[in-house]
C-alpha positions in Angstrom: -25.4 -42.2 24.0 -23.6 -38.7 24.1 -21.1 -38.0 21.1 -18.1 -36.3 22.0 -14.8 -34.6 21.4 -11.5 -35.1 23.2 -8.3 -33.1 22.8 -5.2 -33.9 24.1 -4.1 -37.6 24.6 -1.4 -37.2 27.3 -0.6 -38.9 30.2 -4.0 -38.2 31.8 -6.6 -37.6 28.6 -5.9 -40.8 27.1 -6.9 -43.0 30.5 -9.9 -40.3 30.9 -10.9 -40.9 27.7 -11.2 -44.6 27.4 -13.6 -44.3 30.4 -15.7 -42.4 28.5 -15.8 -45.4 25.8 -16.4 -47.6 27.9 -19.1 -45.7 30.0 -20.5 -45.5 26.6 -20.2 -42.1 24.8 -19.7 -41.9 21.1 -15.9 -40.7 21.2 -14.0 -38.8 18.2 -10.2 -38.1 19.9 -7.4 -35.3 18.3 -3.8 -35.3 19.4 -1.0 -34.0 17.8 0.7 -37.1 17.6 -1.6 -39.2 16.3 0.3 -42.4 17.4 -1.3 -41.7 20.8 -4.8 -42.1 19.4 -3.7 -45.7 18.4 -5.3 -47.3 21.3 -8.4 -45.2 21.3 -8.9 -46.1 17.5 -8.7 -49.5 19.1 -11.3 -48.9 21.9 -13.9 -47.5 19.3 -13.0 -43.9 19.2 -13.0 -41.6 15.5 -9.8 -39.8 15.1 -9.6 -36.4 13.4 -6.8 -34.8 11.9 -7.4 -31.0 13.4 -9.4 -30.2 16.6 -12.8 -28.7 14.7 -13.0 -32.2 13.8 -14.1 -33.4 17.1 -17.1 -31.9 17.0 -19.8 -33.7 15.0 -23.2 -31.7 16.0 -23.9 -28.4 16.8 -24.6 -28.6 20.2 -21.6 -31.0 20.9 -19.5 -31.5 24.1 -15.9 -31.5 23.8 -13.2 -31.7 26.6 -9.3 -31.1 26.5 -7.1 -31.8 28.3 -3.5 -30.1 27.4 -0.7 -28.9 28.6 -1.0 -24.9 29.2 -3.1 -21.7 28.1 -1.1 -21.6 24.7 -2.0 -25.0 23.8 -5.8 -24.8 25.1 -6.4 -21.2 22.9 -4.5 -22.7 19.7 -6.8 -25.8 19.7 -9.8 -24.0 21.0 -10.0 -20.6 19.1 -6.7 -20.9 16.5 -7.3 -20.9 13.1 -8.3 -25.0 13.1 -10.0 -24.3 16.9 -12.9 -26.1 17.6 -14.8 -23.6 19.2 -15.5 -22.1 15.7 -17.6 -25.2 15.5 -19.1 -25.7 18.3 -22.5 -23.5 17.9 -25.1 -22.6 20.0 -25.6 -24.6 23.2 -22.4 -26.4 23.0 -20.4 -26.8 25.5 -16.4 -26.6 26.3 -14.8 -28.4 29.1 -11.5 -28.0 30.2 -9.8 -30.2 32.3 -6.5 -29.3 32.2 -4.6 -27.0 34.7 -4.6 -23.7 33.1 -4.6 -20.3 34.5 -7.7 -18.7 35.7 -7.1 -15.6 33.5 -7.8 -17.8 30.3 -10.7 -19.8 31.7 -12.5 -16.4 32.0 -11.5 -15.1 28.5 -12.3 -18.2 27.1 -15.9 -18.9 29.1 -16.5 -14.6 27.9 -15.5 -16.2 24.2 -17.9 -19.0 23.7 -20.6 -17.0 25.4 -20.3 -14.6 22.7 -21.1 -17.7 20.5 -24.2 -19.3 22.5 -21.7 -22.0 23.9 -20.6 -22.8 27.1 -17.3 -23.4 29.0 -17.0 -25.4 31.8 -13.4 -25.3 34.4 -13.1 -29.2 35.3 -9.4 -29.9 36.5 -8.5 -32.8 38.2 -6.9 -34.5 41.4 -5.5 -37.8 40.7 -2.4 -39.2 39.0 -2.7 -41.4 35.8 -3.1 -44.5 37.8 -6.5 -42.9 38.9 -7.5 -41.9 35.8 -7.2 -45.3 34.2 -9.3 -46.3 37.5 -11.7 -43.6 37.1 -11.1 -42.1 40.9 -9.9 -38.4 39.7 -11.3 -36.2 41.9 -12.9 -33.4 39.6 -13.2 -30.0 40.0 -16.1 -28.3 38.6 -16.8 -24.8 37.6 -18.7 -22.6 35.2 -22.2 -22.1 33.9 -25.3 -23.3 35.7 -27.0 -24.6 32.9 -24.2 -26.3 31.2 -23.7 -28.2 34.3 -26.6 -31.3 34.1 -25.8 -32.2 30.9 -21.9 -32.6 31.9 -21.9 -34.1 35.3 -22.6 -38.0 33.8 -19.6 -37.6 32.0 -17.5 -36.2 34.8 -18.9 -39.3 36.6 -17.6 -41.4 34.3 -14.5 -41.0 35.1 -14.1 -39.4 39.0 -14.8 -40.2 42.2 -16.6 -37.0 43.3 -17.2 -33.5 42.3 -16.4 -30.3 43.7 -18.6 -27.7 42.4 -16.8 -24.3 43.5 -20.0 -21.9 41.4 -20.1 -20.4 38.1 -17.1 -18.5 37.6 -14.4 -21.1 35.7 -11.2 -19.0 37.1 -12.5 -20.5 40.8 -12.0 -24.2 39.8 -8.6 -23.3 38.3 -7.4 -21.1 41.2 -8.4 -24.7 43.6 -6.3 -26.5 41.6 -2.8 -24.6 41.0 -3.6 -23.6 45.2 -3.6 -27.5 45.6 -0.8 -28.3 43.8 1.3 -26.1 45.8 0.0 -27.9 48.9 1.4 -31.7 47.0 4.8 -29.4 46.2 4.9 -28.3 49.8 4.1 -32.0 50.8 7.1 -33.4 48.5 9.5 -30.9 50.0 8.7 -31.1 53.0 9.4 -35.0 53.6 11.8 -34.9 51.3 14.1 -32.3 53.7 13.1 -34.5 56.9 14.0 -37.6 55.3 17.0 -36.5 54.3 17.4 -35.4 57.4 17.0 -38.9 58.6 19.3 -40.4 56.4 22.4 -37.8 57.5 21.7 -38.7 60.9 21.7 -42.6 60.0 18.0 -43.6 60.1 16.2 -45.7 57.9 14.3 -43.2 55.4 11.4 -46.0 54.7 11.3 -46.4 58.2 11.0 -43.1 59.2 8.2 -42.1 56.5 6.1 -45.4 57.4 6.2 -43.5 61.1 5.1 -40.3 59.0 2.2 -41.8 57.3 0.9 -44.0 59.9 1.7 -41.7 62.9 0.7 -37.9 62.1 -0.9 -38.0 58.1 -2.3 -40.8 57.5 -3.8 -39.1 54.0 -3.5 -40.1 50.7 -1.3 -37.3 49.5 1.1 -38.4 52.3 0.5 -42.0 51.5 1.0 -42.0 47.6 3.8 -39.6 47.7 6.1 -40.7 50.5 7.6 -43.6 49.1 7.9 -41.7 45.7 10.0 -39.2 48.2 12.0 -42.3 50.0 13.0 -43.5 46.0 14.3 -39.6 45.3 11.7 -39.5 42.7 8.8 -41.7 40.7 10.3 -44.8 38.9 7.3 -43.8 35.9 6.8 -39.9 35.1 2.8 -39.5 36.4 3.5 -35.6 36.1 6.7 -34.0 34.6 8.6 -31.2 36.8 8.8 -29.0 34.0 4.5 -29.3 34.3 4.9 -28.5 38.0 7.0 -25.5 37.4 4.6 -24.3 35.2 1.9 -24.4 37.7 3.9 -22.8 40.5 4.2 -20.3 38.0 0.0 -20.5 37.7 -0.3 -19.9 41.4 2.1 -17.3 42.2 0.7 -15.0 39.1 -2.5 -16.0 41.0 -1.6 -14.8 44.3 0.0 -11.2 42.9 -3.3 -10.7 41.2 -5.2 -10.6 44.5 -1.7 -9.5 46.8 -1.9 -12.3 48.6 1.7 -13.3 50.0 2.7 -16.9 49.2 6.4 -17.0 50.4 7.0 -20.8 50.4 5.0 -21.1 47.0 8.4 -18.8 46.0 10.4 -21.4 47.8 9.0 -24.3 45.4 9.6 -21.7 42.3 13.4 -22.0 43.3 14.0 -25.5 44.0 12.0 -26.4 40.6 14.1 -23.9 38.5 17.3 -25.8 40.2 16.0 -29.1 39.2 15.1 -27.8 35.8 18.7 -26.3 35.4 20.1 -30.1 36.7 18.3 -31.9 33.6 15.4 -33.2 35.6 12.5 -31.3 33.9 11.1 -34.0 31.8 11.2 -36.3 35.1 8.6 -37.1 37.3 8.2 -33.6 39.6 9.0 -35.9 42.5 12.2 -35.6 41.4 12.6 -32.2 43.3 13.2 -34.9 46.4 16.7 -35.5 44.3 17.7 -32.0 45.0 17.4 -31.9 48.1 19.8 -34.5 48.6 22.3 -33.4 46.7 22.2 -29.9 48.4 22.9 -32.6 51.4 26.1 -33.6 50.0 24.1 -37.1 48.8 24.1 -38.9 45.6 20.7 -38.7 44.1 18.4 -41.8 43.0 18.9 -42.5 39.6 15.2 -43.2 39.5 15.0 -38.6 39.7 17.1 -38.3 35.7 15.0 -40.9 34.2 12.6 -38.9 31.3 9.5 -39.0 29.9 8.4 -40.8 26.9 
């Protein structure tokens, strides 16, 4: 049985995290609001009070899962970090959606120290993590990687291994949720579309889904789009924001033009600036309407926690 550490008990790391009770690893969780822990306690899990507390041998795995590079180097390599702790042989991974800059600082970091760091971001809404069906996306050192995989089986669907430099996996992920952003805005300017010219907006995106993608992005997200926005917050827009951000800073790195990723950048700053940045980022679909001269869903004000 593998003892482990887990940081960050949001939205998606507590789910993740009682799959890896349940697939049998020895657990010990930190958040910062311990409240969230509650149900982990309840599960089995050991709950520290700082994040070198998750890690209970030398070689130990821990992942986190948090909201942005300042969060992931404070609990990693601040003053209470536990990377400190980690020792020789351990290993780091990081699931969250960070930018590729700090996956290579960090992975240069613990190699310093004998450890490892592995890039494992994820595909997949809350719903699939609680069903253990995130798709996983794997990057970092080749030796680090066997004793990690049963874990990131635990708790995906399938693994994408894109080689051993972390920045790789994270540049995958911020590139793919542009494509999801792109998705959401672009039904969300044909429906409304639609709906100016009279025509059933379920209708017409049941046409969409079946008709020309008949994909799961497409699928999960067009009736989301049809509502104006997600009745329960899966992902916040002020969290998509902040990885269009990721992927724009990515793409001026390497010059590579991404002028409708710039697009996004706007319409989430407008939806920001209208109150809706603790919503669910389909809310962006609520913009769009009311740049229509529509009333927006309700369902696109309604905040998190």
């Amino acid at each position: 049985m593998e003892s482990i550490g887990f940081v960050g008990l949001g939205l998606m790391g507590q789910p993740i995290a009682a799959n890896l009770i349940k697939a049998g690893c020895r657990v010990t969780v930190f958040n910062r609001s311990v409240e969230k822990a509650r149900p982990l306690r309840e599960l089995g899990a050991q709950v520290a009070q700082l994040p070198q507390d998750v890690v209970s041998a030398e070689n130990a795995i821990v992942l986190t899962m948090v909201g942005d590079d300042r969060a992931l180097e404070e609990v990693t390599i601040g003053p209470a970090g536990f990377g400190h702790r980690l020792g020789k042989d351990g290993i780091h991974v990081c699931m969250a959606t960070v930018s590729p800059d700090i996956a290579r600082r960090l992975q240069s970091w613990h190699a310093q120290r004998g450890s490892y760091y592995i890039a494992a971001p994820v595909f997949g809404r809350p719903p699939a993590a609680a069903a253990a069906k995130l798709w996983i996306l794997c990057a970092g050192g080749a030796a680090a990687k066997p004793r990690v995989r049963p874990l990131l089986q635990a708790i995906g669907q399938g693994i994408f291994d894109f080689g051993e430099d972390p920045g790789a996996a994270n540049v995958v992920k911020v590139a793919g949720n542009f494509l999801i952003s792109a998705v959401m805005e672009g039904l969300a300017e044909a429906l409304t579309l639609g709906e100016k010219s009279g025509i059933d907006k379920q209708a017409m995106a049941e046409c969409y889904v079946k008709a020309l993608f008949p994909c799961p992005v497409y699928q999960n997200y067009a009736p989301m789009i049809v509502a104006g926005g997600a009745k329960d917050v899966g992902f916040a827009l002020r969290l998509g924001l902040k990885d269009n951000d990721l992927v724009l800073a990515a793409a001026e790195k390497v010059a590579a033009p991404m002028p409708f990723a710039s697009v996004l950048h706007d319409r989430f700053v407008s939806a920001v600036a209208r109150g809706r940045g603790d919503a669910d980022w389909t809310a962006i679909a609520a913009n769009v309407a009311e740049d229509a001269g529509l009333v927006a869903s309700s369902l696109a004000t309604k905040r998190e926690g």
